[in-house]
N, C-alpha and C positions, 0 to 999 in steps of 0.2 A: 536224366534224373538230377545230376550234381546241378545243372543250369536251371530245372527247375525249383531245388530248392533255395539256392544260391537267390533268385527271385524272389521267391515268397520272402526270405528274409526280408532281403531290403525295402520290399512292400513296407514289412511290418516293421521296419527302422525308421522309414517316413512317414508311417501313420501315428507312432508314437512320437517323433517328432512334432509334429503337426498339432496331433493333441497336448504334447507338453507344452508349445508356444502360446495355444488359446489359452490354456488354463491359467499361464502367465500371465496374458494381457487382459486375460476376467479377470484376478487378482489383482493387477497392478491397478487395473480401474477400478475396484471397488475398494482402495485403499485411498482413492482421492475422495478427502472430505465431502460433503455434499452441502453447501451454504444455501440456506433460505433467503436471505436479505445479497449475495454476492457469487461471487465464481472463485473457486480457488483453482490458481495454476498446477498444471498438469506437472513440471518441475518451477523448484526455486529461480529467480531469476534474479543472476547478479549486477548487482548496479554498478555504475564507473564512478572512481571517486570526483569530487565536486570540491569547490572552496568557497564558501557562505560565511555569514555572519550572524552570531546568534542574539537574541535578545540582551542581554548582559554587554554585548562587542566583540565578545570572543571570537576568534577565528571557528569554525565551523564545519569540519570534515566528513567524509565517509564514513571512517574507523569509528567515529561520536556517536554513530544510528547503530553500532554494536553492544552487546552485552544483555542486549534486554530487548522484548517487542515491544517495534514501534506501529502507529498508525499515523502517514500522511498525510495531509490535508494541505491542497494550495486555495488562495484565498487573499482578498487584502481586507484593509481596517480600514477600508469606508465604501466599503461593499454594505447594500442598503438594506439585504435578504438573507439570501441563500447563506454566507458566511457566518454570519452571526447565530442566523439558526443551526446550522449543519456543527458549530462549536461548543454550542450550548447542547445539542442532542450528545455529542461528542464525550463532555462532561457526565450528561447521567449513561453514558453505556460505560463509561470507565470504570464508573464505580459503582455500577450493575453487576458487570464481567466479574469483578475480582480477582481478576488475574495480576499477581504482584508484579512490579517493573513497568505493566503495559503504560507506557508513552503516548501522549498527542504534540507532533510539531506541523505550527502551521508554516508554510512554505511562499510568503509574500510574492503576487504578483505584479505588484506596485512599489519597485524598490524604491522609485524617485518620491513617495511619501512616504512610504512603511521606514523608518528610521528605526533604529535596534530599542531607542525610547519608545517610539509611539508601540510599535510592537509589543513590549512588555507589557504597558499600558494595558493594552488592548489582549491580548492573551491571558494576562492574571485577571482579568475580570471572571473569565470563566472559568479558571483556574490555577492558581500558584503552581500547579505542579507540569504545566501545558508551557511546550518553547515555540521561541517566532523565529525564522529563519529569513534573510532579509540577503543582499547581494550587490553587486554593477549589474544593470539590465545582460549583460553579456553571459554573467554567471547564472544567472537564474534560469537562462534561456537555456543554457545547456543543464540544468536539472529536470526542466518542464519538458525538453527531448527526450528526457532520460524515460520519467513517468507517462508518457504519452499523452501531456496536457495540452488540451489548443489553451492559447491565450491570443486574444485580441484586443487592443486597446481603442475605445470607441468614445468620438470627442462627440462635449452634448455642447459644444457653443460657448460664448468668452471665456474662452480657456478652460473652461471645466473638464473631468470626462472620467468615464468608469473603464472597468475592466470585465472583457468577456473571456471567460474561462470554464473548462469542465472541471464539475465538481464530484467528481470522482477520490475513491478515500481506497490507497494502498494500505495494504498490514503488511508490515514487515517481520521479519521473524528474529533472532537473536546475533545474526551473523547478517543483519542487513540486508537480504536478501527480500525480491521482492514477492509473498506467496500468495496474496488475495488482492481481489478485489472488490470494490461496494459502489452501487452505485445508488444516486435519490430514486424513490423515497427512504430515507433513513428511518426506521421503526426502532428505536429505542432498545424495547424489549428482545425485538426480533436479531436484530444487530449481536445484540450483548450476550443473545442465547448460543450464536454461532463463532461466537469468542472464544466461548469455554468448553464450545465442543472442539475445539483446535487447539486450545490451548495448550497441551502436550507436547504439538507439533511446532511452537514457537521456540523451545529450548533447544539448545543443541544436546 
């Protein structure tokens, strides 16, 4: 009798077990956001610091993308499309969202013309409040590692030549860390609506 209750216990210590994990792992997953325009990661994912140069010349660190969310964007300024549009939608989700702090820096994939000048230029057009981040081909390659960006440089002939890259758009959260991701089509409204349903989850 002792062995048979001895048994039934621990049956019923691993079935409550059991049940207590699942309930866990229902919980833990219906606590991740659910993005209509993007995917949010399952945890934060921390970036390695980097050394950039920002619109202005400043030196340009990791610790810089703290304090407040940011949203990503790599890209150069004489990209004939996709960049220009994807900065401009960029602009009216910023100020759709309304979430105070929230950041757009673009992340030049063309440092040998993106100069911290043209940059500004070219970023306050769509924004005053929007940074260019610029590099050595060396530096920027290890940020584009970081974000899992291809970048390919493709010559069209006497010298000329564009830059192939995904246009993928990180949101970072206030401690830099990397939480979403968005990919095209970028829908404005769609984008801006899943801003402010996370937007809680961007502060520390």
């Amino acid at each position: 009798m002792p062995f048979k209750v001895s048994w039934l216990g621990w049956t019923l210590v691993v079935v409550i077990a059991l049940l207590a994990g699942f309930y866990a792992a229902q919980r833990s997953a219906s606590s991740v956001p659910q993005l209509t325009s993007g995917t949010w990661l399952p945890q934060p994912r921390p970036l390695e610091d980097f050394s950039l140069t920002d619109e202005s010349g400043r030196p340009f660190h990791l610790a810089d993308l703290g304090g407040q969310p940011t949203i990503v964007f790599f890209g150069f300024t004489h990209c004939p499309d996709v960049c220009p549009t994807t900065l401009a939608r960029l602009a009216q989700i910023t100020k759709s969202a309304g979430i105070p702090g929230l950041r757009v820096v673009l992340v030049s994939v063309d440092p040998t013309r993106d100069t911290p000048q043209v940059l500004q230029q070219y970023v306050h057009a769509f924004s005053p409040s929007f940074k260019g981040l610029t590099g050595t081909p060396t530096e920027i390659e290890h940020v584009t590692r970081q974000f899992n960006v291809a970048v390919q440089r493709v010559d069209l002939g006497g010298g000329d030549y564009t830059m192939d890259h995904s246009a993928v758009i990180s949101l970072l959260d206030d401690k830099a860390r990397q939480v979403a991701l968005f990919t095209p089509p970028f829908e404005a409204a769609t984008v801006a609506a899943d801003l402010r349903n996370v937007a809680d989850k961007l502060r520390s």
